[in-house]
MOPAC internal coordinates of N, CA, C and O (Angstrom, degrees):
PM7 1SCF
backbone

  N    0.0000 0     0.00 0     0.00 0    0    0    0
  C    1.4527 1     0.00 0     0.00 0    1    0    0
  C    1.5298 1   108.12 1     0.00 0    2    1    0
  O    1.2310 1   117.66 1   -40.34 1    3    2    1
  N    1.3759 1   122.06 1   139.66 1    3    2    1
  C    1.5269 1   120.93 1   178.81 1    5    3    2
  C    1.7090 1    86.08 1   -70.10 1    6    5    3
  O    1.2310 1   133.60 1   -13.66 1    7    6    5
  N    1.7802 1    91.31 1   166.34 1    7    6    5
  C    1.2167 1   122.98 1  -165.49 1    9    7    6
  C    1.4553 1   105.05 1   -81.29 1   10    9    7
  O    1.2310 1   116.65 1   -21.19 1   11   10    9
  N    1.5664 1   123.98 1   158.81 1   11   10    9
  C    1.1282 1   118.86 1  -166.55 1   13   11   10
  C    1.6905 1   116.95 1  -138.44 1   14   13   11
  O    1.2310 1   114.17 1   -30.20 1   15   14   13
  N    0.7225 1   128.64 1   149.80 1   15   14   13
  C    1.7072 1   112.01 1  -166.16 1   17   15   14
  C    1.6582 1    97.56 1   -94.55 1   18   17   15
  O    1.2310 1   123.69 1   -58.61 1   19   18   17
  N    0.8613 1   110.53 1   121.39 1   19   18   17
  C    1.8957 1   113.34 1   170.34 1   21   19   18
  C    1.5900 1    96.03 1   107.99 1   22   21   19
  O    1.2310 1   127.60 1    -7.11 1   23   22   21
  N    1.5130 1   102.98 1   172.89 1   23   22   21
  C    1.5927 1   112.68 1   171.32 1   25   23   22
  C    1.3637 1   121.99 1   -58.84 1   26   25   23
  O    1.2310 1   120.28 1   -38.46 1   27   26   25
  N    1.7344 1   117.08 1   141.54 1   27   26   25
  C    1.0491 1   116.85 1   168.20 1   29   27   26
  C    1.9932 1   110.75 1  -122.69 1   30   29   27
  O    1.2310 1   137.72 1   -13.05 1   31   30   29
  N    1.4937 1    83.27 1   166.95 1   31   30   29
  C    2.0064 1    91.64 1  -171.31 1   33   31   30
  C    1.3059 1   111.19 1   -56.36 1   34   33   31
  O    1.2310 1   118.94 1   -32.28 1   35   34   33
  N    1.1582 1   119.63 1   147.72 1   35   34   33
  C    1.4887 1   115.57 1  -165.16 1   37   35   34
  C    0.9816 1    90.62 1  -103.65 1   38   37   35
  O    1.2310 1   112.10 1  -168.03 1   39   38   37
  N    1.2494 1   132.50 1    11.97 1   39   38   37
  C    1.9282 1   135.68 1  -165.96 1   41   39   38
  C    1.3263 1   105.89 1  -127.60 1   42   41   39
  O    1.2310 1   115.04 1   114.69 1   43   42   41
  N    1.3515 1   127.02 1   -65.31 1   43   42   41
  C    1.2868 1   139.45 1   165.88 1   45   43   42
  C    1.6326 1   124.22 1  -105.66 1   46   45   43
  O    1.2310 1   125.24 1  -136.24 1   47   46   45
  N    0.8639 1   107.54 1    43.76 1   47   46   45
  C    1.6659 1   116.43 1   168.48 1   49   47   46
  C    1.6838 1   116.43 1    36.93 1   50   49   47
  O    1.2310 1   119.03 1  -167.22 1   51   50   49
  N    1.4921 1   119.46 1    12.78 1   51   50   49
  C    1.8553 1   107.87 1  -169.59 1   53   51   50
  C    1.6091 1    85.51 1  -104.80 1   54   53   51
  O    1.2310 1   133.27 1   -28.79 1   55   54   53
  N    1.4092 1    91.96 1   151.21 1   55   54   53
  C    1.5616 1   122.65 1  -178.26 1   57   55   54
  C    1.3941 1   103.31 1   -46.87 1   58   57   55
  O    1.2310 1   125.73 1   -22.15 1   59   58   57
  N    1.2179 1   106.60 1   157.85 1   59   58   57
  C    1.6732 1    99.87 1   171.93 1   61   59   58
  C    1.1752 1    99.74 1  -122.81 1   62   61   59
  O    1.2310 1   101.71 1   -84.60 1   63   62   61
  N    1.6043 1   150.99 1    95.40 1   63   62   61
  C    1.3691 1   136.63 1  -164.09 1   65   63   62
  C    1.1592 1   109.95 1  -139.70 1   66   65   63
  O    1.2310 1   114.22 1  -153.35 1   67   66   65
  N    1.7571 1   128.56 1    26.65 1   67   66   65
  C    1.4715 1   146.80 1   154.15 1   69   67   66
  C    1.4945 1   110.16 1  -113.25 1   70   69   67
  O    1.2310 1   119.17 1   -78.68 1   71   70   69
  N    0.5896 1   119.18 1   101.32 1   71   70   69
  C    1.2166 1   128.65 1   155.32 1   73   71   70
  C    1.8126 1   128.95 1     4.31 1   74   73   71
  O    1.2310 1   128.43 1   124.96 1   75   74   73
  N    1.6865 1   101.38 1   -55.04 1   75   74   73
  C    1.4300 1   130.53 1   167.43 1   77   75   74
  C    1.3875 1   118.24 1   -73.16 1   78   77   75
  O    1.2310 1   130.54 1   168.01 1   79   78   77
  N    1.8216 1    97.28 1   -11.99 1   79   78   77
  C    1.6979 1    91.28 1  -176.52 1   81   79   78
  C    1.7253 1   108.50 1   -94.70 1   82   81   79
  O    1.2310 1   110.99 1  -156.95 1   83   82   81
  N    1.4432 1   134.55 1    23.05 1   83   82   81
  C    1.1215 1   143.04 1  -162.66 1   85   83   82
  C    2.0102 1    91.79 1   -99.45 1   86   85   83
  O    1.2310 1   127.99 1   -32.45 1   87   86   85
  N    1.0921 1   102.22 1   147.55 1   87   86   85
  C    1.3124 1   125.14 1   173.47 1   89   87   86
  C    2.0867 1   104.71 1   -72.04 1   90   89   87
  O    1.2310 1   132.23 1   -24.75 1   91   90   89
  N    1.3241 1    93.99 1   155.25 1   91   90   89
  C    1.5451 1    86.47 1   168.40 1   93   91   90
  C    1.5582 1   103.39 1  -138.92 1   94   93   91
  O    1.2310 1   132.36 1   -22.03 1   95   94   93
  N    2.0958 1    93.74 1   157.97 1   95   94   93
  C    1.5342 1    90.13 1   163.30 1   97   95   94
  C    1.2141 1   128.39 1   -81.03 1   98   97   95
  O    1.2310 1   127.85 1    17.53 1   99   98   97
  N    1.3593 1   102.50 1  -162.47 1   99   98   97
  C    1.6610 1   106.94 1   160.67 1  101   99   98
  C    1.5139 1   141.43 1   -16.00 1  102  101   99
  O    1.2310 1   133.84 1   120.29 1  103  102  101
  N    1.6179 1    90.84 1   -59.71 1  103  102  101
  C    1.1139 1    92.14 1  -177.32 1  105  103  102
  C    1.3574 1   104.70 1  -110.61 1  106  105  103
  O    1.2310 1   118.85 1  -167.66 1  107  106  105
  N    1.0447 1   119.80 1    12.34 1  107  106  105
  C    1.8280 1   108.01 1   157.33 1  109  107  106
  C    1.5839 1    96.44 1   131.77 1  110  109  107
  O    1.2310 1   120.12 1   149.92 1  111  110  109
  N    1.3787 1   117.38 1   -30.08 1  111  110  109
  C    1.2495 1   110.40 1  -179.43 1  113  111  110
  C    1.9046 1   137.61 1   -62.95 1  114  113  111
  O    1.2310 1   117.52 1   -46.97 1  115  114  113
  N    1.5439 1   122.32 1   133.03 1  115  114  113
  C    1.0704 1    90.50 1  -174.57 1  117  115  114
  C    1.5697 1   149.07 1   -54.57 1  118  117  115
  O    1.2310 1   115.98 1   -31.77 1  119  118  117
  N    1.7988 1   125.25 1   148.23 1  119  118  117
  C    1.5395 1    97.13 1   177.65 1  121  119  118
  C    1.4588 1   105.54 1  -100.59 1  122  121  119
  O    1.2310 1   115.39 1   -50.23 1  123  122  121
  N    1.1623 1   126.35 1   129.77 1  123  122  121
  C    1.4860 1   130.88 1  -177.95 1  125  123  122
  C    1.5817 1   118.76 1   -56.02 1  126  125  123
  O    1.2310 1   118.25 1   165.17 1  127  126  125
  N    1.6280 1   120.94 1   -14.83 1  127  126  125
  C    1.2433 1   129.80 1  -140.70 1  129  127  126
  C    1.7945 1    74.65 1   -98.02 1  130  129  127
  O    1.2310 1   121.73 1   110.73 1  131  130  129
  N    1.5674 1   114.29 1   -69.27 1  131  130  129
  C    1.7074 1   108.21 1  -160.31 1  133  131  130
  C    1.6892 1   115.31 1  -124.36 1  134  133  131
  O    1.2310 1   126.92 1    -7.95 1  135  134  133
  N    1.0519 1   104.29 1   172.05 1  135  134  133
  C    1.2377 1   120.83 1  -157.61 1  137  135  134
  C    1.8808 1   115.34 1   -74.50 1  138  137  135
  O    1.2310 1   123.04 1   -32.57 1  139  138  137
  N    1.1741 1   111.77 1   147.43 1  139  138  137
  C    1.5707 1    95.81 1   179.24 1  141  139  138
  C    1.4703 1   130.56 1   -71.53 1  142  141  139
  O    1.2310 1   118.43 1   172.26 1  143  142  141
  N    1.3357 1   120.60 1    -7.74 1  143  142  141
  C    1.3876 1   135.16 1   141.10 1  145  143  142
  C    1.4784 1   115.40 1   -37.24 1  146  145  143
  O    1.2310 1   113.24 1   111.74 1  147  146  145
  N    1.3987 1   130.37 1   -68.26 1  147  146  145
  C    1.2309 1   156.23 1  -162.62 1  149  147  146
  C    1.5276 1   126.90 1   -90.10 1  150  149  147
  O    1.2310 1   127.26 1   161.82 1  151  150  149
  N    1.8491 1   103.64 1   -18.18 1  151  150  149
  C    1.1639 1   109.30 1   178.48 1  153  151  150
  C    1.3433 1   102.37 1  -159.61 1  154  153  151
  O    1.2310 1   121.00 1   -64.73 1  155  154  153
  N    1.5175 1   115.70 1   115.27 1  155  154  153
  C    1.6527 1   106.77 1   147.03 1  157  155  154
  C    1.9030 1   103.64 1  -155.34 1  158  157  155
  O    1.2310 1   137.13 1     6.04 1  159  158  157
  N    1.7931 1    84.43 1  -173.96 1  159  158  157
  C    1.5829 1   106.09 1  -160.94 1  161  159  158
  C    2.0018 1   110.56 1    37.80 1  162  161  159
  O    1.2310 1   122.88 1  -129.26 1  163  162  161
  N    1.4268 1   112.09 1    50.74 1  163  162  161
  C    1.4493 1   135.95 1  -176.82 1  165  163  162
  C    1.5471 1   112.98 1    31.01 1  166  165  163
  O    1.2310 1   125.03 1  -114.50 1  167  166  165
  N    1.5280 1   107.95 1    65.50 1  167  166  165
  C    1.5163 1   133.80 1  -176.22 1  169  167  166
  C    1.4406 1    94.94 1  -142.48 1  170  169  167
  O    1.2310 1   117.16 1   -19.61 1  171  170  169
  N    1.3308 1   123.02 1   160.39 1  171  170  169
  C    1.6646 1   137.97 1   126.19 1  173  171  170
  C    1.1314 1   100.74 1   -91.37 1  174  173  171
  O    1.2310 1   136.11 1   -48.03 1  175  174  173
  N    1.6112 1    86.41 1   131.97 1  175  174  173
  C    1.7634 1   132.20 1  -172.28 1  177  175  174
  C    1.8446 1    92.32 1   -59.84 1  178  177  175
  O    1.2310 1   111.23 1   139.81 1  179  178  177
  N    0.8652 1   134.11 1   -40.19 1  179  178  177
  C    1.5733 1   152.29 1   175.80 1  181  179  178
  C    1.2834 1   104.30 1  -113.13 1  182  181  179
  O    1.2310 1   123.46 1   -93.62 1  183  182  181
  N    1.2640 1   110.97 1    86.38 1  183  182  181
  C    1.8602 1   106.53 1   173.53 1  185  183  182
  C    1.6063 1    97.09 1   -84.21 1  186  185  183
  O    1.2310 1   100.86 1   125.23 1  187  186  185
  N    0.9558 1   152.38 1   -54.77 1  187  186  185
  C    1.5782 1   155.60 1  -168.43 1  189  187  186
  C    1.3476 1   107.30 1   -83.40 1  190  189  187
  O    1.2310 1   104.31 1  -147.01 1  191  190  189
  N    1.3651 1   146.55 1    32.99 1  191  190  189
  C    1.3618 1   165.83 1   138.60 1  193  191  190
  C    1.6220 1   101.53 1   -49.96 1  194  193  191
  O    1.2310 1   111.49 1   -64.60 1  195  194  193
  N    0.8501 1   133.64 1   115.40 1  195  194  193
  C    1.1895 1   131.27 1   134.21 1  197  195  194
  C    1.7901 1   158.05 1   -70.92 1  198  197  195
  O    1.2310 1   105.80 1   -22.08 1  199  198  197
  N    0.9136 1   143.94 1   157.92 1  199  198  197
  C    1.0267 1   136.65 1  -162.65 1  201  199  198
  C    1.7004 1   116.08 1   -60.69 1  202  201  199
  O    1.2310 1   125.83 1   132.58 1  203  202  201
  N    1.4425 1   106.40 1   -47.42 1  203  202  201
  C    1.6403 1   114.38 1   167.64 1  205  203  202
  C    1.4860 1   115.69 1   -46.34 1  206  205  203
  O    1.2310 1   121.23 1   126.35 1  207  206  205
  N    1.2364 1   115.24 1   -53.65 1  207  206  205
  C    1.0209 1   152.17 1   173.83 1  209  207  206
  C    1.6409 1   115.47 1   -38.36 1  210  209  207
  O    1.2310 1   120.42 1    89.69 1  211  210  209
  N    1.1172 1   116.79 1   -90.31 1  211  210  209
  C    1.6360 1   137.73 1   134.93 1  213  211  210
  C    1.9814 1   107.90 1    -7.36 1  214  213  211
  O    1.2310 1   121.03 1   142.97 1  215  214  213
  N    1.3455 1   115.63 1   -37.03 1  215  214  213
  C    1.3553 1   114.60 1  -155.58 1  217  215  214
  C    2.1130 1    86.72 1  -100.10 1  218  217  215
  O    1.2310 1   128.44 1   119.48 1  219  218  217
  N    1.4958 1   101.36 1   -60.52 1  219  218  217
  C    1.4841 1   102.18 1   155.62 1  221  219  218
  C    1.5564 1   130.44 1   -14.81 1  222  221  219
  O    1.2310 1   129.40 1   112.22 1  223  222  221
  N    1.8065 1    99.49 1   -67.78 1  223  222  221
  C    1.5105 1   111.43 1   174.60 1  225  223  222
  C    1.7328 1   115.32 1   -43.24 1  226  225  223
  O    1.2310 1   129.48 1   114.75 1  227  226  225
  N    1.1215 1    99.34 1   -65.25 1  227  226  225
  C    1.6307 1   138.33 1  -179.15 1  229  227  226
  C    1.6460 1    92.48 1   -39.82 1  230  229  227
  O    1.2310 1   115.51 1   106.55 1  231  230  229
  N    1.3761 1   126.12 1   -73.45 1  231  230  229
  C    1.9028 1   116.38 1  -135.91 1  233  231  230
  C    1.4724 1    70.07 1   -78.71 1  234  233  231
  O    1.2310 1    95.87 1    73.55 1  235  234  233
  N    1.3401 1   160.04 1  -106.45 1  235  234  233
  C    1.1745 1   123.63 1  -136.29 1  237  235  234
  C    1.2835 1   134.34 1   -10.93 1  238  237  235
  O    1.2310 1   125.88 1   107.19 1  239  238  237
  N    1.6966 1   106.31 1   -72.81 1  239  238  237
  C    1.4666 1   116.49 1  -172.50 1  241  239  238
  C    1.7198 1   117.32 1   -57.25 1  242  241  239
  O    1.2310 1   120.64 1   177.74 1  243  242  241
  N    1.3657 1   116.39 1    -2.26 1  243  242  241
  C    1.0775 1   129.22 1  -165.67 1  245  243  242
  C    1.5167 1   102.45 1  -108.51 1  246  245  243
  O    1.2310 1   113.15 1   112.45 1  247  246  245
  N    1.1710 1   130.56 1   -67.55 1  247  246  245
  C    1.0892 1   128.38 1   147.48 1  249  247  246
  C    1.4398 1   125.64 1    13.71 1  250  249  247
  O    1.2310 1   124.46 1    94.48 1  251  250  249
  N    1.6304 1   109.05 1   -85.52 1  251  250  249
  C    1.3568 1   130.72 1   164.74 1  253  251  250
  C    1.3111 1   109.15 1   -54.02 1  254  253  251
  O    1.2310 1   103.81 1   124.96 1  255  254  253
  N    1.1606 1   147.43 1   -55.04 1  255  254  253
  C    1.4447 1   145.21 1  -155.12 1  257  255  254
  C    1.3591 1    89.83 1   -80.58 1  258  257  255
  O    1.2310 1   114.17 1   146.00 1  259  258  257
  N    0.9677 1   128.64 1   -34.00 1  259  258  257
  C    1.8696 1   121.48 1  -161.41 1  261  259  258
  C    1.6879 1   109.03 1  -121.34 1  262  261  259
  O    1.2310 1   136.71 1  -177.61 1  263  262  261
  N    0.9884 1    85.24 1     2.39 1  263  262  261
  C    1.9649 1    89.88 1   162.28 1  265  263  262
  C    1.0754 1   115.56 1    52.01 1  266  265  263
  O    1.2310 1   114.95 1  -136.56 1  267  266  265
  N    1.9282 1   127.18 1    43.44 1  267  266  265
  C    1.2318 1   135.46 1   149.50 1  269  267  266
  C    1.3683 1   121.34 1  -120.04 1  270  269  267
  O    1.2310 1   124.88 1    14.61 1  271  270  269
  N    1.3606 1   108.24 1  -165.39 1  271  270  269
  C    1.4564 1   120.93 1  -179.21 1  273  271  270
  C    1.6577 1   119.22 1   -77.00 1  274  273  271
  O    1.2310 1   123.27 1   -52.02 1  275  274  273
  N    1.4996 1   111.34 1   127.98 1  275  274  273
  C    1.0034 1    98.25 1   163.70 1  277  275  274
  C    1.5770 1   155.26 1   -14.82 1  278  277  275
  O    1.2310 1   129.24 1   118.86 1  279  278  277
  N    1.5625 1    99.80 1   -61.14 1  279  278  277
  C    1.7507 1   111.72 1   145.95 1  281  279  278
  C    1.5047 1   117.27 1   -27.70 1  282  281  279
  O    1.2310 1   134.46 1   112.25 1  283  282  281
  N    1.4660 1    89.64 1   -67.75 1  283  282  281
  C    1.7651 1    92.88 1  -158.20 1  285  283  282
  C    1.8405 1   111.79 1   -68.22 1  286  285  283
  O    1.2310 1   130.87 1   163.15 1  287  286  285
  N    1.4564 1    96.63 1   -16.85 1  287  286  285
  C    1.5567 1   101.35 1   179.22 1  289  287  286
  C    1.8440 1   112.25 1   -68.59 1  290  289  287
  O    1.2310 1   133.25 1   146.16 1  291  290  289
  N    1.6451 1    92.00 1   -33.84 1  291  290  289
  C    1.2895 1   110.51 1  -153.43 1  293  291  290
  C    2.0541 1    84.88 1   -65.52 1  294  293  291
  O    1.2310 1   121.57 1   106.94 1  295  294  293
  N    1.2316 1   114.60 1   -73.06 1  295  294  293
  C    1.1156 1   139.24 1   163.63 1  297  295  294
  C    1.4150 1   111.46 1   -18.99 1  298  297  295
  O    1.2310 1   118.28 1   162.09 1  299  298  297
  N    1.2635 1   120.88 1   -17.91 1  299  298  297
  C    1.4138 1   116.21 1   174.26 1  301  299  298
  C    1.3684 1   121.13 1  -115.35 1  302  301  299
  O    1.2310 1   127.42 1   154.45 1  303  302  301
  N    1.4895 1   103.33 1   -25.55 1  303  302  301
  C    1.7708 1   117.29 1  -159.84 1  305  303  302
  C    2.3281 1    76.47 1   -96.82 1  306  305  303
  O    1.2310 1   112.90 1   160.05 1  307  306  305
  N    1.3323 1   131.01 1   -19.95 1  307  306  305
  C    1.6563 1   125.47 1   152.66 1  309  307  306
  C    1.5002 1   108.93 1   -33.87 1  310  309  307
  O    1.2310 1   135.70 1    91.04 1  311  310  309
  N    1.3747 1    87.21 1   -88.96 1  311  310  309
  C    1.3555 1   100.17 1  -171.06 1  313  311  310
  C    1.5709 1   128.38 1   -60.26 1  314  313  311
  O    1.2310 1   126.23 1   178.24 1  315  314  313
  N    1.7296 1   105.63 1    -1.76 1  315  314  313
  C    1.5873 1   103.37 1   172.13 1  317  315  314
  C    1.2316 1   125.06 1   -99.08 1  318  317  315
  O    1.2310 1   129.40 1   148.84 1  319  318  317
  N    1.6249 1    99.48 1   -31.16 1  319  318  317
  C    1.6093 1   105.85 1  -167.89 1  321  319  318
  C    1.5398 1   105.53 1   -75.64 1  322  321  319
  O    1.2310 1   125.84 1   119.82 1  323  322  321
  N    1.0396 1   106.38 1   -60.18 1  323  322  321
  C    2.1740 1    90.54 1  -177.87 1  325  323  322
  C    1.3800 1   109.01 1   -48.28 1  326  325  323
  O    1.2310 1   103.85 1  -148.89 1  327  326  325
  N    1.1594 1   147.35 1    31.11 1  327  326  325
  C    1.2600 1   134.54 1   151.70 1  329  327  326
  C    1.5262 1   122.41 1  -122.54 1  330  329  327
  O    1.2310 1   126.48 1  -147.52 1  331  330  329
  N    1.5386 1   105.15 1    32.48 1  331  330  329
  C    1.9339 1   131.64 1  -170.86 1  333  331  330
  C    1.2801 1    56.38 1  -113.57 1  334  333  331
  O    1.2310 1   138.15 1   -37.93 1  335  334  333
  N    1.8909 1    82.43 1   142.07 1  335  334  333
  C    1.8613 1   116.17 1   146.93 1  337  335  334
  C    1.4914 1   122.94 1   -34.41 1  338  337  335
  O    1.2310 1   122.99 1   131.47 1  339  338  337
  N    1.2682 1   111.88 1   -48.53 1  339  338  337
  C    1.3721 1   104.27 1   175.63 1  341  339  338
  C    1.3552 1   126.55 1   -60.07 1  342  341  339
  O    1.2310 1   125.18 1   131.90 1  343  342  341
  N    1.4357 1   107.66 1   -48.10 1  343  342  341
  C    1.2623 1   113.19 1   172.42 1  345  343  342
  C    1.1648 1   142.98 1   -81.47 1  346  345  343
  O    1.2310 1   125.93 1  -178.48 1  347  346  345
  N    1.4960 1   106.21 1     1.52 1  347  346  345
  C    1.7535 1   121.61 1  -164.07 1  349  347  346
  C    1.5128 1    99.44 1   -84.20 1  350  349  347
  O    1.2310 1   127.25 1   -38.70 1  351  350  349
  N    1.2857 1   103.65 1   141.30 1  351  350  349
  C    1.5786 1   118.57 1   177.36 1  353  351  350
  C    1.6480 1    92.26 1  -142.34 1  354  353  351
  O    1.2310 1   128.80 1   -53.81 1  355  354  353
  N    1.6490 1   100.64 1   126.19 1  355  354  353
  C    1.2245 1   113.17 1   145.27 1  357  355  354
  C    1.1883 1   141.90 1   -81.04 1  358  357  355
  O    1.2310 1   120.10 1   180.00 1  359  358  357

């Protein structure tokens, strides 16, 4: 994914550049790490989501936002997402 100025989801890779779009914990406060799609009241909204899965969700929305082909989205939002916190395995 090109680079982005400000935080991005550590779950689903979209910019976070409102303020309101930040995930929250527990107790209400924001979490800086993911997105409010992906995270709130200090849960994922999809705790049993998987990574395939997650990458599925993703090359669509990517697709459209970045004005290519499915393939090539697919092919990019691969090789980006396992390296978000959530998904990183050493």
């Amino acid at each position: 994914m090109p680079k982005t100025v400000g935080p991005i989801c550590q779950s689903c890779g979209m910019p976070i550049q409102d303020p309101k779009d930040f995930g929250t914990t527990a107790s209400g406060a924001k979490n800086l790490s993911y997105c409010r799609f992906c995270f709130q009241n200090g849960d994922f909204t999809e705790p049993d989501l998987t990574l395939e899965q997650m990458i599925e969700k993703c090359t669509g929305i990517a697709a459209t936002k970045r004005n290519m082909t499915e393939d090539k989205a697919k092919e990019i939002v691969s090789d980006y997402m396992p390296k978000l916190k959530r998904w990183f395995r050493k």
